[in-house]
PyMOL Python script that loads the backbone (N, CA, C, O; Angstrom):
from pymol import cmd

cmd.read_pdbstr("""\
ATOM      1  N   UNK A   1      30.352 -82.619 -18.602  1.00  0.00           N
ATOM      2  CA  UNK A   1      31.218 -81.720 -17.873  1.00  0.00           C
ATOM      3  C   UNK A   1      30.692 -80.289 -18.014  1.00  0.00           C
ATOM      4  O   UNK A   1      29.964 -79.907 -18.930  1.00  0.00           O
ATOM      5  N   UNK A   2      31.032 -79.729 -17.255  1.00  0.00           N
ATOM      6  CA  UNK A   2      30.669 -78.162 -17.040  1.00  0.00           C
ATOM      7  C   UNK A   2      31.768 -76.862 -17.274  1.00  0.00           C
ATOM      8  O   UNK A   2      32.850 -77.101 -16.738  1.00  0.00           O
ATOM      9  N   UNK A   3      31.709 -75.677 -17.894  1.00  0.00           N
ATOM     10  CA  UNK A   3      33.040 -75.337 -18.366  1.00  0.00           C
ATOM     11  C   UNK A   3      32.277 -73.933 -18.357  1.00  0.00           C
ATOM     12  O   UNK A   3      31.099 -73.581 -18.427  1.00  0.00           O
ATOM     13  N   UNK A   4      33.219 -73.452 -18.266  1.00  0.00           N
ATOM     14  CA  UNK A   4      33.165 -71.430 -17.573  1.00  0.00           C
ATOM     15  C   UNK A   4      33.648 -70.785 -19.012  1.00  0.00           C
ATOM     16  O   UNK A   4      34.831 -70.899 -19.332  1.00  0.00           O
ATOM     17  N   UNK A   5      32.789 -70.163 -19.804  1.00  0.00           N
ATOM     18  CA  UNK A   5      33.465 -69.633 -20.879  1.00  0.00           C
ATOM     19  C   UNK A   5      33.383 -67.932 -20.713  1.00  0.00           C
ATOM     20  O   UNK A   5      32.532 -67.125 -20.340  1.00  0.00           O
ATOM     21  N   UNK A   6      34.542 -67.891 -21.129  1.00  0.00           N
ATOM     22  CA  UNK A   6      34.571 -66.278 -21.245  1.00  0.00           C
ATOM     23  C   UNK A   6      34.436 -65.287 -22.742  1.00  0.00           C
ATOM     24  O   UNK A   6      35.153 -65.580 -23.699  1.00  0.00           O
ATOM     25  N   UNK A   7      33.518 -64.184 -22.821  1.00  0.00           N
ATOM     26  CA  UNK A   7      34.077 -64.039 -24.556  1.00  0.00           C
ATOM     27  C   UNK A   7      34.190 -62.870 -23.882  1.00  0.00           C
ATOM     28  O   UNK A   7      33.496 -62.528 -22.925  1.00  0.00           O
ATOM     29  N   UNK A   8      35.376 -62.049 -24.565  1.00  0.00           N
ATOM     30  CA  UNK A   8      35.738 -60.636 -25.126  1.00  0.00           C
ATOM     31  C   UNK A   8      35.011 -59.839 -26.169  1.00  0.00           C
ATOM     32  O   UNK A   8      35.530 -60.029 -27.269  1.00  0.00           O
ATOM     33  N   UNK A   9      34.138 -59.132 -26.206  1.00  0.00           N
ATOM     34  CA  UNK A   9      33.762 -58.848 -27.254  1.00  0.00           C
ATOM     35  C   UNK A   9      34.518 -56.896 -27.696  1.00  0.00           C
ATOM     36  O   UNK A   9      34.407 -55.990 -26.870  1.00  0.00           O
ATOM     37  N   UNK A  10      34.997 -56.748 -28.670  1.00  0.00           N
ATOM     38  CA  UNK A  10      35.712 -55.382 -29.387  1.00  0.00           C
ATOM     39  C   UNK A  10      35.387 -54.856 -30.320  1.00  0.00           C
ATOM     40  O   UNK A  10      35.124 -55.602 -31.262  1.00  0.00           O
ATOM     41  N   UNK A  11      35.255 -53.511 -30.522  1.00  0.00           N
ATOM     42  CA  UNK A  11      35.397 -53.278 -31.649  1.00  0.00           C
ATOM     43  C   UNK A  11      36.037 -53.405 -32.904  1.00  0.00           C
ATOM     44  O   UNK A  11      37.244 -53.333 -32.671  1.00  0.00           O
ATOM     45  N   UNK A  12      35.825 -53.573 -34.246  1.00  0.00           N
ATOM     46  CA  UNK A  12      37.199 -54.070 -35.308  1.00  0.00           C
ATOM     47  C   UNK A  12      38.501 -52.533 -35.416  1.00  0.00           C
ATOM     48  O   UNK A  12      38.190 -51.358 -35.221  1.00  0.00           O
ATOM     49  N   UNK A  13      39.168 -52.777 -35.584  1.00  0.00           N
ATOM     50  CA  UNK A  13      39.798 -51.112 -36.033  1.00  0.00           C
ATOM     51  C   UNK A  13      39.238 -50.301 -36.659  1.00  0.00           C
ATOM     52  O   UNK A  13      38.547 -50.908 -37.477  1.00  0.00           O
ATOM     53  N   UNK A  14      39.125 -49.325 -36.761  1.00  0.00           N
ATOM     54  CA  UNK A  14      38.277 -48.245 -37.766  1.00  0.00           C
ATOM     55  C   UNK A  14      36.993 -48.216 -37.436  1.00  0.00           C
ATOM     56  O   UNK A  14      36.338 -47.455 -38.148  1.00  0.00           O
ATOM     57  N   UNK A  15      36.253 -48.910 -36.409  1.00  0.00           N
ATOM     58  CA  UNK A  15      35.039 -49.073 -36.372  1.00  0.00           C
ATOM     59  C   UNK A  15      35.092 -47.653 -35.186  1.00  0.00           C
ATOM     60  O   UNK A  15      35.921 -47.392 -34.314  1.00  0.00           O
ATOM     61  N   UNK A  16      34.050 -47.058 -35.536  1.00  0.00           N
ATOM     62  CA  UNK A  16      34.158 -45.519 -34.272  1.00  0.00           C
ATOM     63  C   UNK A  16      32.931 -46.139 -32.907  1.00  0.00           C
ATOM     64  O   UNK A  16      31.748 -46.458 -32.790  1.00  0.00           O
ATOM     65  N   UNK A  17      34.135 -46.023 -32.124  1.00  0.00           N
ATOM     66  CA  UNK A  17      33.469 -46.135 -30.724  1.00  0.00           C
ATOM     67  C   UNK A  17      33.089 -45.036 -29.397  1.00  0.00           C
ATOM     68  O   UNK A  17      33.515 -44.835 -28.260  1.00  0.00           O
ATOM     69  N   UNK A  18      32.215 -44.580 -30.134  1.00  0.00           N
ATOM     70  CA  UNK A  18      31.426 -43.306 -29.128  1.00  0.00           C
ATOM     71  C   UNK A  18      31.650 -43.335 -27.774  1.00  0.00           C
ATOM     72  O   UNK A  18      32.045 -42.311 -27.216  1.00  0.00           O
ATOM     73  N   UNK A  19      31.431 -44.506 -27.061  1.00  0.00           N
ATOM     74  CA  UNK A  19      31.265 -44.809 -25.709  1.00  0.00           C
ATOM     75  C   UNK A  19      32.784 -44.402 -25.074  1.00  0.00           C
ATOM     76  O   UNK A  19      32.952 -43.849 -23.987  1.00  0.00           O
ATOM     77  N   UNK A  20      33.713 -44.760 -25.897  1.00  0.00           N
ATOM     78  CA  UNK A  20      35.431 -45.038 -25.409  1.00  0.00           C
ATOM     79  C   UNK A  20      35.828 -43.584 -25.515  1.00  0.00           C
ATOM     80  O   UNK A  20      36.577 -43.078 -24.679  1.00  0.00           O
ATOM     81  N   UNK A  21      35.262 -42.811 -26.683  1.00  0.00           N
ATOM     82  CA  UNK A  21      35.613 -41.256 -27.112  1.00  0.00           C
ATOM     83  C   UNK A  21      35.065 -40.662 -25.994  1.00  0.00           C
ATOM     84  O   UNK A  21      35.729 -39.803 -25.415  1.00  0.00           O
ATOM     85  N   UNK A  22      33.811 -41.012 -25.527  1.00  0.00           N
ATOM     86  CA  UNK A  22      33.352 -39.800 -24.403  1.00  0.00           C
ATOM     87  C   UNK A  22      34.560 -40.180 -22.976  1.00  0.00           C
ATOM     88  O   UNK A  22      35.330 -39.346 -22.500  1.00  0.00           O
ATOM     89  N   UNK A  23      34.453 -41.417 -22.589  1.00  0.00           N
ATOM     90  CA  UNK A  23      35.643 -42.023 -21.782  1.00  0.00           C
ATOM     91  C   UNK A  23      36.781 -40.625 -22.036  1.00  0.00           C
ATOM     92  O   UNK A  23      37.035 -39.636 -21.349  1.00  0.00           O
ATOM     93  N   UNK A  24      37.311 -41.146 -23.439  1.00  0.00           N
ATOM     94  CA  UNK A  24      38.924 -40.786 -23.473  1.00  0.00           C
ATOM     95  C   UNK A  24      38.645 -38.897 -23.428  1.00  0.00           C
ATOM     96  O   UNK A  24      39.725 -38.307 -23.402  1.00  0.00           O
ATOM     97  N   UNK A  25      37.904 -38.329 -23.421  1.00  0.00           N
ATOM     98  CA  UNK A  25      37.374 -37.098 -23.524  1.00  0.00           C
ATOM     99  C   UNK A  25      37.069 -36.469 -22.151  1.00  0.00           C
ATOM    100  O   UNK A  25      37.341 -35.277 -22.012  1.00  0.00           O
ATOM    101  N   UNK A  26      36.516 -37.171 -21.098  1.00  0.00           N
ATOM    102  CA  UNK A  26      36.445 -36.864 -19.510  1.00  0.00           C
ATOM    103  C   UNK A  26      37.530 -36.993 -18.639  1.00  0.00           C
ATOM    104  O   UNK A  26      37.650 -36.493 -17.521  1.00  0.00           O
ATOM    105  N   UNK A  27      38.462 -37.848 -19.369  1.00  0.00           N
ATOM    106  CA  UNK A  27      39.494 -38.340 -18.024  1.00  0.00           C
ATOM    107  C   UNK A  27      40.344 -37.452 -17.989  1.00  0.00           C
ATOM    108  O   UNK A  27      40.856 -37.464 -16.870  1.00  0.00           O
ATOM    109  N   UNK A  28      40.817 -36.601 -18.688  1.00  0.00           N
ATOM    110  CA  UNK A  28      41.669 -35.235 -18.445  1.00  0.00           C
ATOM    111  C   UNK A  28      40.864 -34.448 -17.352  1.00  0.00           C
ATOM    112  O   UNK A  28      41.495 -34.057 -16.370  1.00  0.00           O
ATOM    113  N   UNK A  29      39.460 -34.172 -17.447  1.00  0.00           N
ATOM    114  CA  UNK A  29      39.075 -33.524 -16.443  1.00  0.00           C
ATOM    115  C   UNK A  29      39.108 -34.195 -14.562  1.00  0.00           C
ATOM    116  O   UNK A  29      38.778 -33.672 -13.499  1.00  0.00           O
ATOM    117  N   UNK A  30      39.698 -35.612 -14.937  1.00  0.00           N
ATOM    118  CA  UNK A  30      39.632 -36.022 -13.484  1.00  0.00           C
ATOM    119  C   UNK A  30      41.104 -36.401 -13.067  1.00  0.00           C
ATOM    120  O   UNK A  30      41.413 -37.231 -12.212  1.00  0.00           O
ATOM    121  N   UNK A  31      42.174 -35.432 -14.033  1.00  0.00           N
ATOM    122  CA  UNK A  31      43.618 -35.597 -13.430  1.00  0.00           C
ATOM    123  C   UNK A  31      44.385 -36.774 -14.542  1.00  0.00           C
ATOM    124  O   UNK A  31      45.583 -36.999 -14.365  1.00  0.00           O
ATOM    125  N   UNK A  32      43.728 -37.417 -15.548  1.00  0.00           N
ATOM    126  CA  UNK A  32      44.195 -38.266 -16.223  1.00  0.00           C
ATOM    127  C   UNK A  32      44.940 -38.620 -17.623  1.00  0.00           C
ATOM    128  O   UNK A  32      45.126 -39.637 -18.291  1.00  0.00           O
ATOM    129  N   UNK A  33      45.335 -36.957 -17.731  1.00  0.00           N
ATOM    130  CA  UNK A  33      45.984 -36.478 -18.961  1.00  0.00           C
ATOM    131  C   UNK A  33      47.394 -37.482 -20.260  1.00  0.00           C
ATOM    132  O   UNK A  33      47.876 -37.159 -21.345  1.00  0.00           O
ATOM    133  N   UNK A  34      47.557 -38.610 -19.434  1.00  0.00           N
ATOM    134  CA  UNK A  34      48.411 -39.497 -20.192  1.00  0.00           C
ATOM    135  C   UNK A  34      47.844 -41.017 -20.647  1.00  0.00           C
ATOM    136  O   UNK A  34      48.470 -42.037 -20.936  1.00  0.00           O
ATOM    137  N   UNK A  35      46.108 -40.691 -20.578  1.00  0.00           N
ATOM    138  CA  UNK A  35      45.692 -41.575 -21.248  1.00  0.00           C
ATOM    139  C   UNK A  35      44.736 -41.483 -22.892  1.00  0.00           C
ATOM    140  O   UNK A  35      43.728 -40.846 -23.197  1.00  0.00           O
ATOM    141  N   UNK A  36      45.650 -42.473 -23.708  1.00  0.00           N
ATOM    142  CA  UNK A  36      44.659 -42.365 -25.254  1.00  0.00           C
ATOM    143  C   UNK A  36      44.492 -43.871 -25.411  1.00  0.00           C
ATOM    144  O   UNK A  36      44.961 -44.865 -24.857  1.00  0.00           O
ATOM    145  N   UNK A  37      43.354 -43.548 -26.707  1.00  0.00           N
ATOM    146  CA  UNK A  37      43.199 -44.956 -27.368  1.00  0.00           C
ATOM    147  C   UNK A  37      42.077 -45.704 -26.395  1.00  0.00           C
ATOM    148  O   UNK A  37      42.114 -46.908 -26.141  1.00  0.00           O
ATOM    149  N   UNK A  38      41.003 -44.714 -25.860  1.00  0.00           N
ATOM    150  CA  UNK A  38      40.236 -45.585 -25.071  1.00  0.00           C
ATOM    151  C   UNK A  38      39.044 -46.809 -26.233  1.00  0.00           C
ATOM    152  O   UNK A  38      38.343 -46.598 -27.223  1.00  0.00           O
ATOM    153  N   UNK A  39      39.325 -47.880 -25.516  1.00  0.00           N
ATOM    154  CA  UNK A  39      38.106 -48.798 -26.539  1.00  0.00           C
ATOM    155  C   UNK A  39      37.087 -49.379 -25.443  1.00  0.00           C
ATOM    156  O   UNK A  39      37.576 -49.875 -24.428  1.00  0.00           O
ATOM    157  N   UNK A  40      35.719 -49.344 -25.595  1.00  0.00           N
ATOM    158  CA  UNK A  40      35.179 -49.919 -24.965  1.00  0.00           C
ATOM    159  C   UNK A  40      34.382 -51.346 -25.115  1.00  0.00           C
ATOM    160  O   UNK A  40      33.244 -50.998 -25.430  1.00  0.00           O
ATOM    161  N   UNK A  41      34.404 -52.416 -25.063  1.00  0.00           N
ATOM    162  CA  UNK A  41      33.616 -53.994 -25.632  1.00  0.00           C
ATOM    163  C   UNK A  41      33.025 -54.170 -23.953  1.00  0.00           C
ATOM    164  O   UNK A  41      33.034 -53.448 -22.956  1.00  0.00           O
ATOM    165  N   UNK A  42      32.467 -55.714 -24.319  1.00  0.00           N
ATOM    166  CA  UNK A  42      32.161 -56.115 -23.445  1.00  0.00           C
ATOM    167  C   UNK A  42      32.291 -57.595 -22.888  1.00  0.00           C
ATOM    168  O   UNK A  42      32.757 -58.418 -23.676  1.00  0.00           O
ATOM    169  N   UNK A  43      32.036 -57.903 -21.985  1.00  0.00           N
ATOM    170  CA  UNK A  43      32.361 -59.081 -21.403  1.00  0.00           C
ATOM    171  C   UNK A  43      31.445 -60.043 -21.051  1.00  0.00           C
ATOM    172  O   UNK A  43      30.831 -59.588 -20.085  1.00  0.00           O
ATOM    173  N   UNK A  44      31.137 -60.862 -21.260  1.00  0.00           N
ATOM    174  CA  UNK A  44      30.284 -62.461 -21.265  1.00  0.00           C
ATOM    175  C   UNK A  44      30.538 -63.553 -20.807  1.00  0.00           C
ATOM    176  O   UNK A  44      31.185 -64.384 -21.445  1.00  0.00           O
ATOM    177  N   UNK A  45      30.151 -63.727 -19.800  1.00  0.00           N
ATOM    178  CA  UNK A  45      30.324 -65.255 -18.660  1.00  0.00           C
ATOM    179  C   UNK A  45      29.109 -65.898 -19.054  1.00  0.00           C
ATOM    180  O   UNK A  45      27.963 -65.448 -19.057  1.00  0.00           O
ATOM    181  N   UNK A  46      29.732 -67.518 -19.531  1.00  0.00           N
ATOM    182  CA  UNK A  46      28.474 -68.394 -19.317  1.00  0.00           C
ATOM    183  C   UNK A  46      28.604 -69.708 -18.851  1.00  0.00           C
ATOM    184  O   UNK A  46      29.795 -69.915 -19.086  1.00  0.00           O
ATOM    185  N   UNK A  47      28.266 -70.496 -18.461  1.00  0.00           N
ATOM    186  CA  UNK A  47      28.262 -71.838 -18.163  1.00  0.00           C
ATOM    187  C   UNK A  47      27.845 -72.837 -19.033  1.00  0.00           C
ATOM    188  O   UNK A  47      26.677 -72.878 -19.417  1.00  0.00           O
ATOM    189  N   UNK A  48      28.670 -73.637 -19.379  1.00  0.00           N
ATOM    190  CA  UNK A  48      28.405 -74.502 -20.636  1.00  0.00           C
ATOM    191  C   UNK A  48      28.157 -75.699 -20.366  1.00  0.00           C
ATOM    192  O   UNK A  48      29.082 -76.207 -19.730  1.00  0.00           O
ATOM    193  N   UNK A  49      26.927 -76.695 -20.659  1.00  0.00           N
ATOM    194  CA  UNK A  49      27.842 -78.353 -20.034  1.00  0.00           C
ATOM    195  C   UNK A  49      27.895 -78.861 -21.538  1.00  0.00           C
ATOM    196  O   UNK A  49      27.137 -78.822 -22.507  1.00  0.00           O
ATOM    197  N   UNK A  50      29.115 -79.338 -21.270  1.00  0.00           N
ATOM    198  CA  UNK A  50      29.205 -80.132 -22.819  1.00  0.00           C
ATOM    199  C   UNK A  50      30.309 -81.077 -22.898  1.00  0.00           C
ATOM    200  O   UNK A  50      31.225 -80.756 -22.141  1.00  0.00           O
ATOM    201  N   UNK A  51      30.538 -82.225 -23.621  1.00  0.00           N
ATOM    202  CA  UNK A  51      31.049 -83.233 -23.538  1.00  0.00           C
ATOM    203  C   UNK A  51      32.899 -83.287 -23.018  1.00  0.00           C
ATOM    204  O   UNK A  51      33.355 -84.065 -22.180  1.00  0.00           O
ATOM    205  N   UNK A  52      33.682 -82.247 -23.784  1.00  0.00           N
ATOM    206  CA  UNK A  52      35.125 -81.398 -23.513  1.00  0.00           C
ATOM    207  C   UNK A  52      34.899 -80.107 -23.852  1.00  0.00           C
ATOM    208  O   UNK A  52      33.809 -79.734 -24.285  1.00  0.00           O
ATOM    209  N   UNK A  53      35.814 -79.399 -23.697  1.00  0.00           N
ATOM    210  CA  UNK A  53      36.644 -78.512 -23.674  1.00  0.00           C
ATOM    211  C   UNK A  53      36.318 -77.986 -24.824  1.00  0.00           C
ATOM    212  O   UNK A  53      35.494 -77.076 -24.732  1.00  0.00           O
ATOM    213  N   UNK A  54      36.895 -78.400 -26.504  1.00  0.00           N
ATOM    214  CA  UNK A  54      36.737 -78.371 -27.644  1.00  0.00           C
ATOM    215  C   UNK A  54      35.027 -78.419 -28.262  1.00  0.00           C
ATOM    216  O   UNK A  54      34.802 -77.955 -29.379  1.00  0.00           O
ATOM    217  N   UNK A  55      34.219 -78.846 -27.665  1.00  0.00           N
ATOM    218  CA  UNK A  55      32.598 -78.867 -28.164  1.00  0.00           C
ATOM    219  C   UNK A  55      32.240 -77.664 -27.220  1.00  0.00           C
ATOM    220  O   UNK A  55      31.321 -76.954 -27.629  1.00  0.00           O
ATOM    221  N   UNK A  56      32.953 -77.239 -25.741  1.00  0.00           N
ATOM    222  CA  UNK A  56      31.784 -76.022 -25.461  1.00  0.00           C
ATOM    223  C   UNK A  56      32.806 -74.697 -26.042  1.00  0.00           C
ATOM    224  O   UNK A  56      32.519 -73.510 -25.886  1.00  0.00           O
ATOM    225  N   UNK A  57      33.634 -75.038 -26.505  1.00  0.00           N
ATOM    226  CA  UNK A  57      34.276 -73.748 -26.913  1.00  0.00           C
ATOM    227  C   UNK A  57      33.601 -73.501 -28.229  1.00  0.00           C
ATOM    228  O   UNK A  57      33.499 -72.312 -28.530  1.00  0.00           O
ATOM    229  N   UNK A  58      33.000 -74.598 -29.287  1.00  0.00           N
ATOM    230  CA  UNK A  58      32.724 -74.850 -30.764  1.00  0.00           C
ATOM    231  C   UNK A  58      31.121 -73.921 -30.194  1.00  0.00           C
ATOM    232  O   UNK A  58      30.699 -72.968 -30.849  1.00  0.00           O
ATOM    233  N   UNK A  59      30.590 -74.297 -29.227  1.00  0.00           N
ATOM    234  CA  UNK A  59      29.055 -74.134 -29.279  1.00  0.00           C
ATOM    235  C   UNK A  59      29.017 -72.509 -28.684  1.00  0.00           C
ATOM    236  O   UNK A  59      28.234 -71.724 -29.219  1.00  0.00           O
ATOM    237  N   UNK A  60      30.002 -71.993 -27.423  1.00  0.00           N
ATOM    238  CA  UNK A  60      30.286 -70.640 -27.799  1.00  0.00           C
ATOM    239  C   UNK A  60      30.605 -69.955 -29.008  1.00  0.00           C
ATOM    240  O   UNK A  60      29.853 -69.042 -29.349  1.00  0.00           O
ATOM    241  N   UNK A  61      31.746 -70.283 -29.826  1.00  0.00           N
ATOM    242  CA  UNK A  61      31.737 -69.657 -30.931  1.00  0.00           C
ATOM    243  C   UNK A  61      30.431 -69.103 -31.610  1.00  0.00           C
ATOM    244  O   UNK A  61      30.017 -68.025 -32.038  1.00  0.00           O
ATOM    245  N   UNK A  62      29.885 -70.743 -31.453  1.00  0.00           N
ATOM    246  CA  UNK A  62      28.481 -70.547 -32.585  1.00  0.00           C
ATOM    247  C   UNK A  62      27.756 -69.285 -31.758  1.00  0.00           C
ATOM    248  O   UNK A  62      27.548 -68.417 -32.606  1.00  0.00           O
ATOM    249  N   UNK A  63      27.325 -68.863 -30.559  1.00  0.00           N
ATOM    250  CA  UNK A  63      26.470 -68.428 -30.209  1.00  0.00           C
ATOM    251  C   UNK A  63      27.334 -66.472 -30.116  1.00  0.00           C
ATOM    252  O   UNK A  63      26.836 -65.402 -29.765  1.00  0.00           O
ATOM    253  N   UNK A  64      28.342 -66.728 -30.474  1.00  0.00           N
ATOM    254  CA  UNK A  64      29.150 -65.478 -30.543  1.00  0.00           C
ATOM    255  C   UNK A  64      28.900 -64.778 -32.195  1.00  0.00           C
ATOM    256  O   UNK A  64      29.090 -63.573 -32.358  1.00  0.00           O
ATOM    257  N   UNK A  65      28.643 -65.303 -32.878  1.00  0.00           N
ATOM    258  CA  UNK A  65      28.388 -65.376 -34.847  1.00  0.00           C
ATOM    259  C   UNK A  65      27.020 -65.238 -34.807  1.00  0.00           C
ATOM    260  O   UNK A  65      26.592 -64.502 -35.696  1.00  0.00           O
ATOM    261  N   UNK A  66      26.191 -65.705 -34.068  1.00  0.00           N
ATOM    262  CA  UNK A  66      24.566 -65.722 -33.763  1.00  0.00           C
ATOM    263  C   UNK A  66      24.265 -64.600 -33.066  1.00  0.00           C
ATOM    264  O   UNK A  66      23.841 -63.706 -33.798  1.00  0.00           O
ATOM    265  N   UNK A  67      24.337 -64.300 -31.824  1.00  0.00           N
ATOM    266  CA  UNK A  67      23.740 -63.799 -31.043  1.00  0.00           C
ATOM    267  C   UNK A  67      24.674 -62.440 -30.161  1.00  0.00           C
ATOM    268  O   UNK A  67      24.396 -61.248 -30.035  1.00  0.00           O
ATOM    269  N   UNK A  68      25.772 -63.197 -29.697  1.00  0.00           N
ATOM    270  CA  UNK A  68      26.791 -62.150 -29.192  1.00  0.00           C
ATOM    271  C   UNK A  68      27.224 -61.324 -29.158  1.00  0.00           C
ATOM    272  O   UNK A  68      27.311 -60.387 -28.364  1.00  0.00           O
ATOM    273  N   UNK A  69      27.677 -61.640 -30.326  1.00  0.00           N
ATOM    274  CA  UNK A  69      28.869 -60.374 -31.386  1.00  0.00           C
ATOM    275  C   UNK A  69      28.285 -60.069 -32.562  1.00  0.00           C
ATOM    276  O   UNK A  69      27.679 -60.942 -33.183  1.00  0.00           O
ATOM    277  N   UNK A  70      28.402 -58.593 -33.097  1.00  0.00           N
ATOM    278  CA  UNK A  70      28.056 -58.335 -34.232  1.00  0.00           C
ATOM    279  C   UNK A  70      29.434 -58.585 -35.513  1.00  0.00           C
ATOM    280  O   UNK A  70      30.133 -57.638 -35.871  1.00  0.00           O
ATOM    281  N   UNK A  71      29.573 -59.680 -35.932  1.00  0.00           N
ATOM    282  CA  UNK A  71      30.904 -59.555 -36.728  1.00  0.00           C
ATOM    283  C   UNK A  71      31.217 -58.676 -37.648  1.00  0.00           C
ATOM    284  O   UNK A  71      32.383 -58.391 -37.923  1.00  0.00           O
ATOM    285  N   UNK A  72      29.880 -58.008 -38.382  1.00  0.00           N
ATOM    286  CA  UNK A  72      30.282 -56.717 -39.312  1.00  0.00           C
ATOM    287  C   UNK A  72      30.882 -55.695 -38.423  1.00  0.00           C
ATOM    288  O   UNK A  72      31.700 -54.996 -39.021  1.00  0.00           O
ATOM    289  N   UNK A  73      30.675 -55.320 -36.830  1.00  0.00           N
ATOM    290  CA  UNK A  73      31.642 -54.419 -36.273  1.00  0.00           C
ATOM    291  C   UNK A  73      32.474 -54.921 -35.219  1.00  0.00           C
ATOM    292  O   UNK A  73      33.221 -54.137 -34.633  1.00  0.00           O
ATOM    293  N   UNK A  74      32.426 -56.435 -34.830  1.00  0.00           N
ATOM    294  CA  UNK A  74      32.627 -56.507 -33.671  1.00  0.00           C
ATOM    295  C   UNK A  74      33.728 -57.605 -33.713  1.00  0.00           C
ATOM    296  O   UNK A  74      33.414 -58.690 -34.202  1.00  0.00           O
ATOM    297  N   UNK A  75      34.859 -57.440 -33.294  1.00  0.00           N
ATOM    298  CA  UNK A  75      35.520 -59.318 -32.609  1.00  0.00           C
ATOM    299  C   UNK A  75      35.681 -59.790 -31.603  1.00  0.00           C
ATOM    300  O   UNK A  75      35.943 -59.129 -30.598  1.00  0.00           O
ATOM    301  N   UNK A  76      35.589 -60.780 -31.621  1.00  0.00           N
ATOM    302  CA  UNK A  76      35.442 -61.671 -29.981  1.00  0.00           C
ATOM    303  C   UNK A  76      36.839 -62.688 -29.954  1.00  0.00           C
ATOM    304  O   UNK A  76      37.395 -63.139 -30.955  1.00  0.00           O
ATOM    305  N   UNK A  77      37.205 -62.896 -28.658  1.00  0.00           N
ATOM    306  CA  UNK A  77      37.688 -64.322 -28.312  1.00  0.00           C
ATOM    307  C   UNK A  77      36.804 -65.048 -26.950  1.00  0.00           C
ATOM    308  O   UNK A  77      36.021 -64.591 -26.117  1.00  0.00           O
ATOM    309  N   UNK A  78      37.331 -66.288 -27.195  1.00  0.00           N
ATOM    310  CA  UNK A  78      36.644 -67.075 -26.235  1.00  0.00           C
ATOM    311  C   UNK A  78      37.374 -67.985 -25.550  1.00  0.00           C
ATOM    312  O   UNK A  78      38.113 -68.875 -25.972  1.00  0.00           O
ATOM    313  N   UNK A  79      37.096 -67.678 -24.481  1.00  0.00           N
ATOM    314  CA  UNK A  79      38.238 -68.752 -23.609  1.00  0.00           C
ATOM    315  C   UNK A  79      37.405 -69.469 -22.399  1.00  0.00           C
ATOM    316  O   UNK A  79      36.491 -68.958 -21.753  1.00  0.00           O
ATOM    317  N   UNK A  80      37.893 -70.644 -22.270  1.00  0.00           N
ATOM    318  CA  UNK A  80      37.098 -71.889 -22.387  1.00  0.00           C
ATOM    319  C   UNK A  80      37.617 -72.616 -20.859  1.00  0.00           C
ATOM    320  O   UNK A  80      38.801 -72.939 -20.948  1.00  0.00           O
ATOM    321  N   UNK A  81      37.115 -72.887 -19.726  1.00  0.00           N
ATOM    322  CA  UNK A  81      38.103 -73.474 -18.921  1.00  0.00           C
ATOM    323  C   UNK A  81      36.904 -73.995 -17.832  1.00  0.00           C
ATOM    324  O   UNK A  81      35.978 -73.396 -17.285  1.00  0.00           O
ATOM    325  N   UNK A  82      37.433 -75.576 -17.779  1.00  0.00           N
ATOM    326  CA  UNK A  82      36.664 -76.591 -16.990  1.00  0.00           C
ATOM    327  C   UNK A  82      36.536 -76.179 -15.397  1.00  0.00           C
ATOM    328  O   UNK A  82      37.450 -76.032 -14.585  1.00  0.00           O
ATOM    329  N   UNK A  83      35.309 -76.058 -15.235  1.00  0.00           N
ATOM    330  CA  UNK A  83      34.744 -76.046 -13.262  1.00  0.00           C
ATOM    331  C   UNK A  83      34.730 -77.381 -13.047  1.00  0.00           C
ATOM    332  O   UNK A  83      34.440 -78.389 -13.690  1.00  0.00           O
ATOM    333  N   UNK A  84      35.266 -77.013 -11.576  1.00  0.00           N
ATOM    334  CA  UNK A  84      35.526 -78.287 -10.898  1.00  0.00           C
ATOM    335  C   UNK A  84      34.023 -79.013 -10.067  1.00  0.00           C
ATOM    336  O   UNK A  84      33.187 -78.397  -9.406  1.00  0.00           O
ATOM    337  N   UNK A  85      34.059 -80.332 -10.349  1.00  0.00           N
ATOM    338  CA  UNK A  85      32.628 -80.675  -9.868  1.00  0.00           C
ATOM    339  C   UNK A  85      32.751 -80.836  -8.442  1.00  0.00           C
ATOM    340  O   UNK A  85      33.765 -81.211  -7.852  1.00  0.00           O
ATOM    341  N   UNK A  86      31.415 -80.461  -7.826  1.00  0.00           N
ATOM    342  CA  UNK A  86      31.657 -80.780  -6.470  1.00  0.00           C
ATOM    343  C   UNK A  86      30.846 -81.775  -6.169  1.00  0.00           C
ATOM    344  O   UNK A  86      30.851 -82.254  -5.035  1.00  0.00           O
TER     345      UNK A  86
END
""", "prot")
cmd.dss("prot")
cmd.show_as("cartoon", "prot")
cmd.util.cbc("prot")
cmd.orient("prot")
């Protein structure tokens, strides 16, 4: 089977995110004065084939601890959901 995984990847709390500070630092200049707390992560689409649901979510994880995500600054979720075969 074939399965669409998504990961979230974030910063942990306390971890300083430059990218989100310059963000939360410009948007007053473009009229946007009632926004704080900008965070910036990123987002990861992949295509998995693997036996269910539960093994391509296990083999994302793995590749989120490996390759993905940095876990000393970073957390992820992963969400996992079957394509339909045509």
């Amino acid at each position: 089977m074939r399965f669409e995984a998504q990961v979230e990847v974030t910063h942990l709390p306390g971890v300083l995110d430059p990218q989100g500070a310059t963000v939360e630092r410009a948007l007053p200049a473009l009229g946007y004065t009632n926004v704080s707390c900008v965070r910036i992560g990123k987002s990861i689409r992949l295509v998995v084939d693997a036996p269910d649901a539960e093994a391509a979510a296990a083999q994302v994880d793995e590749m989120c601890h490996r390759l993905l995500a940095n876990p000393v600054i970073e957390a992820f979720t992963v969400e996992v959901v079957a394509l339909q075969e045509a």
